[in-house]
C-alpha positions as CSV (number, residue, x, y, z in Angstrom):
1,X,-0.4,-54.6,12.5
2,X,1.6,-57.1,14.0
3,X,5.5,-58.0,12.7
4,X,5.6,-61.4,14.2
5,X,5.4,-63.2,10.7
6,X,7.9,-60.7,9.8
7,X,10.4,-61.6,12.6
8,X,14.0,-62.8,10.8
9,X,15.2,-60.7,7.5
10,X,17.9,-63.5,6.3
11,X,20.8,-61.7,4.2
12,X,20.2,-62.1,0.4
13,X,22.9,-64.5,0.1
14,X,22.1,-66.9,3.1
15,X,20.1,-69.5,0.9
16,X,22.7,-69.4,-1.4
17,X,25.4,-70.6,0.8
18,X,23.8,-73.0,2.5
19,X,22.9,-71.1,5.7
20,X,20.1,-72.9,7.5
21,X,17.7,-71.0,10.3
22,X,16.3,-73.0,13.1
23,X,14.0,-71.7,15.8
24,X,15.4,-72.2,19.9
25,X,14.2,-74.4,22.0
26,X,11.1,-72.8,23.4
27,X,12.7,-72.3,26.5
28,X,15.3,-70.2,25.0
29,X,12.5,-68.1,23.3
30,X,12.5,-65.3,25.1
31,X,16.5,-64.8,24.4
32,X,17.2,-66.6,21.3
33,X,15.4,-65.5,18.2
34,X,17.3,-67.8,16.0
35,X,20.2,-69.9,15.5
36,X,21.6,-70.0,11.8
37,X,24.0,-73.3,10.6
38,X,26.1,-73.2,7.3
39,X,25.4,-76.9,5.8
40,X,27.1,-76.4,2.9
41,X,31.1,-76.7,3.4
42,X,31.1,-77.2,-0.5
43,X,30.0,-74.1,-1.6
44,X,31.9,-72.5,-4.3
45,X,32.0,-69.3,-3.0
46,X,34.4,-69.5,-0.2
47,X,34.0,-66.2,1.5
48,X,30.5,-64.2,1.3
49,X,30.2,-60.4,2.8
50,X,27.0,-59.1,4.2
51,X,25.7,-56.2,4.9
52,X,23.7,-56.2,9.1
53,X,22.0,-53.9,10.7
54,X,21.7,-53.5,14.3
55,X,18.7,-54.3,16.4
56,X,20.2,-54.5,19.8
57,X,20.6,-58.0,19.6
58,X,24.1,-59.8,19.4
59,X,25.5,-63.1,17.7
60,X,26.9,-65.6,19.4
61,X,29.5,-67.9,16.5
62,X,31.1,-70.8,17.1
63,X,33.7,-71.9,14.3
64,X,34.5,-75.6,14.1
65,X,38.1,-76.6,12.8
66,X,38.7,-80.2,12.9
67,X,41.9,-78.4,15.1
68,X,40.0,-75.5,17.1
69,X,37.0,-74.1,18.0
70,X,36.4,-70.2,18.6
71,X,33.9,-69.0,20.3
72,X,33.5,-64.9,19.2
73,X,30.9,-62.9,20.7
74,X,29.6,-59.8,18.1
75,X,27.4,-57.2,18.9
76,X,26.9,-53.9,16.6
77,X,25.0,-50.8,17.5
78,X,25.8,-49.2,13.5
79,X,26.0,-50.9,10.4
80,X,28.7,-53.2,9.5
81,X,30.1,-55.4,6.1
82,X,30.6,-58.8,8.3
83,X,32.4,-61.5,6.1
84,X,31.3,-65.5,6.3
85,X,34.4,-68.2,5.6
86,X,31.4,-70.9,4.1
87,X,34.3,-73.4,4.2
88,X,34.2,-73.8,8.1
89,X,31.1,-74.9,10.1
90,X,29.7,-72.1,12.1
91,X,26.7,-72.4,14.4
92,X,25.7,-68.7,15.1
93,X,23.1,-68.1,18.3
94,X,21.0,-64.8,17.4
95,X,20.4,-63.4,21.1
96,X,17.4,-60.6,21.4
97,X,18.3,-58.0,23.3
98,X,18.9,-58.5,26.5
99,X,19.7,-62.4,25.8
100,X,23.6,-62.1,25.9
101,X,23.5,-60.2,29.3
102,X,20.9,-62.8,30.8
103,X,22.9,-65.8,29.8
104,X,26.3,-64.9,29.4
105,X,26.4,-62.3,32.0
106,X,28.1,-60.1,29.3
107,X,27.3,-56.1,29.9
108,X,27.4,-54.2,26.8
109,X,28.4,-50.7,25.3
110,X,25.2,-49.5,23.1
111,X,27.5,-47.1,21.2
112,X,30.3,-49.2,20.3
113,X,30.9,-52.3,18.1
114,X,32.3,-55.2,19.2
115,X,33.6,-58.4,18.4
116,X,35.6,-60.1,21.3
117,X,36.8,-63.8,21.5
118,X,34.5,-65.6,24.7
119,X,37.5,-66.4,26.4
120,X,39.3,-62.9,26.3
121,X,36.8,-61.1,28.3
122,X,35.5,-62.2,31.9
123,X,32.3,-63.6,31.3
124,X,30.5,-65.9,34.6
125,X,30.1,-68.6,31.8
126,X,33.7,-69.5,30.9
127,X,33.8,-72.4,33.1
128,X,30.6,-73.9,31.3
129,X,31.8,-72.6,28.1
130,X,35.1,-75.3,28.0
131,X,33.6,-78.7,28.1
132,X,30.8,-77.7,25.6
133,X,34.0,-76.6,23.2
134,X,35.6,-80.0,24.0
135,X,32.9,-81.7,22.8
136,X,31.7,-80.6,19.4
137,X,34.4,-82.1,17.5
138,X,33.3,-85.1,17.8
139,X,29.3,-84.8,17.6
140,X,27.3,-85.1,14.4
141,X,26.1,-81.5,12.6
142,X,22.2,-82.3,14.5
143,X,24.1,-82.9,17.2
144,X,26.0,-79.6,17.9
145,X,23.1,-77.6,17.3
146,X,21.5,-80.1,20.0
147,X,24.1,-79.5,22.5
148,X,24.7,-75.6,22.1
149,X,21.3,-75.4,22.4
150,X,21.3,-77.4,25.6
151,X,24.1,-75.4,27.3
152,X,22.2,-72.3,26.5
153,X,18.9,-73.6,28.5
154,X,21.0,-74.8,31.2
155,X,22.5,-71.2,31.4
156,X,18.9,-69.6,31.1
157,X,17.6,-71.7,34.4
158,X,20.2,-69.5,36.3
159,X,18.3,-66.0,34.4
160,X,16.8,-63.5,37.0
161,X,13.2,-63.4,36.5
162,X,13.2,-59.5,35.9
163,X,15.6,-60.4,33.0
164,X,12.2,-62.2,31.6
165,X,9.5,-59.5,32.6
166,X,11.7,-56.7,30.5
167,X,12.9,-59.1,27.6
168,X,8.7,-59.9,27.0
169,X,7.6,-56.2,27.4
170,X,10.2,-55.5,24.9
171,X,9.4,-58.0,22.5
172,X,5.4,-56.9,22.7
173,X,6.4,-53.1,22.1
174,X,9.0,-54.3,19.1
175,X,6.1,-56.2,17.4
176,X,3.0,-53.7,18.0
177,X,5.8,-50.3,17.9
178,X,4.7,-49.0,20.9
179,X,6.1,-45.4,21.7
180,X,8.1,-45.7,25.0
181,X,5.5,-42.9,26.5
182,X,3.0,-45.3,25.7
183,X,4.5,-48.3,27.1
184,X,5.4,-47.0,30.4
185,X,1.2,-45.8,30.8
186,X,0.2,-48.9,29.5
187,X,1.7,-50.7,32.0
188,X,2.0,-48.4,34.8
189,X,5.1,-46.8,35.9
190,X,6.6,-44.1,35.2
191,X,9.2,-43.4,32.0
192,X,12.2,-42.9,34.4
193,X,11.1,-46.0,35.7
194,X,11.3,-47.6,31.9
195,X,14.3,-45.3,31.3
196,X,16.0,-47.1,34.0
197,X,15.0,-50.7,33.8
198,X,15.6,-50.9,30.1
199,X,19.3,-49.5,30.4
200,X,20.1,-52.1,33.6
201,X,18.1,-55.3,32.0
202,X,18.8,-54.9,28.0
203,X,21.6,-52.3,27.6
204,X,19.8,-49.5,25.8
205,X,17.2,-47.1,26.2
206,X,13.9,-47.0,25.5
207,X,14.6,-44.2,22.7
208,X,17.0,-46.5,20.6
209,X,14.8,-49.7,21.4
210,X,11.9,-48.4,19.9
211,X,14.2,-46.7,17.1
212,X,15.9,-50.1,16.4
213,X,12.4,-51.7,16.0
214,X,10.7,-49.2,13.8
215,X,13.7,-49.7,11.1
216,X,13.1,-53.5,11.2
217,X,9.4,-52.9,10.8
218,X,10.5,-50.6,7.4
219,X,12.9,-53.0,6.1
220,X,10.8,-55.4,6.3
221,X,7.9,-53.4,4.8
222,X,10.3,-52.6,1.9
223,X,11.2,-56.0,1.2
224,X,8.1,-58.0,1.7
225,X,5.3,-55.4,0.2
226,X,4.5,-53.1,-2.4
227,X,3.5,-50.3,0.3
228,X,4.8,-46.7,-0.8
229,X,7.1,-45.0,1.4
230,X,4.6,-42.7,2.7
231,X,2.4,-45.8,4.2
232,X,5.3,-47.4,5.2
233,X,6.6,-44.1,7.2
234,X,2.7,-44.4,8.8
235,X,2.5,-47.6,9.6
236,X,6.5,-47.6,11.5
237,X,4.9,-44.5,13.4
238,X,6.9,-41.8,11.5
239,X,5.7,-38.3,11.3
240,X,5.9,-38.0,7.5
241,X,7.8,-39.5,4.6
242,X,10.5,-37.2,5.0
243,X,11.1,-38.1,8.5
244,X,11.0,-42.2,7.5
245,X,13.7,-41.3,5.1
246,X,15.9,-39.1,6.8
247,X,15.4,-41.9,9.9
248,X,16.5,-44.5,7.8
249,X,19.8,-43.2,6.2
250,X,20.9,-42.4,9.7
251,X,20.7,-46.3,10.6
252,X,21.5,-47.8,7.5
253,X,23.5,-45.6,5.1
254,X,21.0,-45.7,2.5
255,X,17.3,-44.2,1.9
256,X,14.5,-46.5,1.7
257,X,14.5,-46.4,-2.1
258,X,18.1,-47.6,-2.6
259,X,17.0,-49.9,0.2
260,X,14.2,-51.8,-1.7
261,X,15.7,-51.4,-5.2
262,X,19.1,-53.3,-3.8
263,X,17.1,-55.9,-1.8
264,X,14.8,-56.3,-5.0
265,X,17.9,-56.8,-7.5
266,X,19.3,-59.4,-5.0
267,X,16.1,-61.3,-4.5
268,X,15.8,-61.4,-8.5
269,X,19.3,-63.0,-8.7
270,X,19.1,-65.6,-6.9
């Protein structure tokens, strides 16, 4: 079965604050999933917390103040509580895996989580980053999406093509959770070879890539359909239920029961 209709899990509370989802420009497709926009600088609830998971992808946030703009670069490899100020405009660039180290040239630690400033660490961008910053004060809401967006395509043009080959074969086994061993046969090389590739071009292994995407799979299985857990464990390509479960609390913290029944109670409340 394919996940593609599946792709973004939004946090419970995103609709509520006025967080809005819009796709990249198709040439930022293959390292953008998303960018998300808060809309609502009215909302009464001032600071929101979320639970995220990791999926070896990484957020790109820019805050704008009518006095400053930040630019903070956050990538997670474990579950984390992140907390949204809805009184400030954010524009927030969901990279895929892989994306950040394309575009921004930033090389990542897959067992760490981070959360730098864009201007405290030496990325080949920061030159390109400044006039973008200047501007956005003064642009319209459409137009700062429009222009983050542009800088962002104008940084992919500069993207080594292998970035592109490994980002795509990664997103076909994410969506179809093909086994590594099964990858590398299908398209001809050898697992070193994947091992290798993988690590240099997106920062993990194959292992934790094909571990991130089988969670997302579940989670959205949990959320989205009635499937029990043992056809869920199946169809995410685990062994047996027990191995889904014990899988699953190692990622997220909780089984795939608490899982649903939170997710459920949320959904319910809105």
């Amino acid at each position: 079965m394919s996940h593609n209709k599946f792709d973004i899990i939004p946090a419970a509370s995103f609709s509520n604050i006025g967080l809005e989802m819009i796709p990249p420009f198709p040439g930022l497709s293959s390292w953008v999933q998303c960018l998300w926009v808060n809309n609502d600088l009215k909302n009464s609830s001032r600071h929101v917390e979320e639970k995220l998971y990791p999926d070896a992808g990484s957020s790109l946030t820019f805050e704008i103040r009518s006095t400053r703009i930040n630019a903070r670069y956050f990538h997670h490899t474990r579950v984390v509580t992140h907390r949204w100020d809805t009184s400030t405009r954010h524009i927030s660039v969901r990279f895929r895996p892989g994306g950040a180290k394309a575009l921004l040239g930033l090389d990542i630690d897959d067992s760490q989580n981070i959360e730098i400033d864009l201007f405290d660490t030496p990325v080949s961008q920061q030159l390109s980053l400044q006039p973008l910053m200047d501007m956005l004060p003064a642009l319209s809401a459409d137009q700062q999406v429009q222009a983050v967006q542009n800088w962002l395509l104008t940084l992919s043009y500069r993207a080594q093509e292998p970035n592109r080959k490994w980002s795509a074969l990664l997103a076909h086994a994410s969506t179809y959770l093909i086994p590594p061993q099964q990858l590398a046969l299908q398209n001809g090389f050898s697992r070193r070879t994947l091992e290798r590739q993988l690590r240099k071009y997106l920062g993990f292994t194959p292992n934790q890539l094909h571990g991130f995407a089988q969670i997302r799979a579940a989670r959205q299985y949990l959320i989205l359909t009635p499937d029990s857990l043992s056809d869920i464990a199946l169809a995410c390509g685990y062994f047996d239920q027990a191995h889904f479960t014990n899988a699953f609390r190692e990622q997220t913290l909780e089984t795939p029961l608490q899982y649903r029944q939170r997710k459920m109670s949320q959904i319910s409340n809105r």
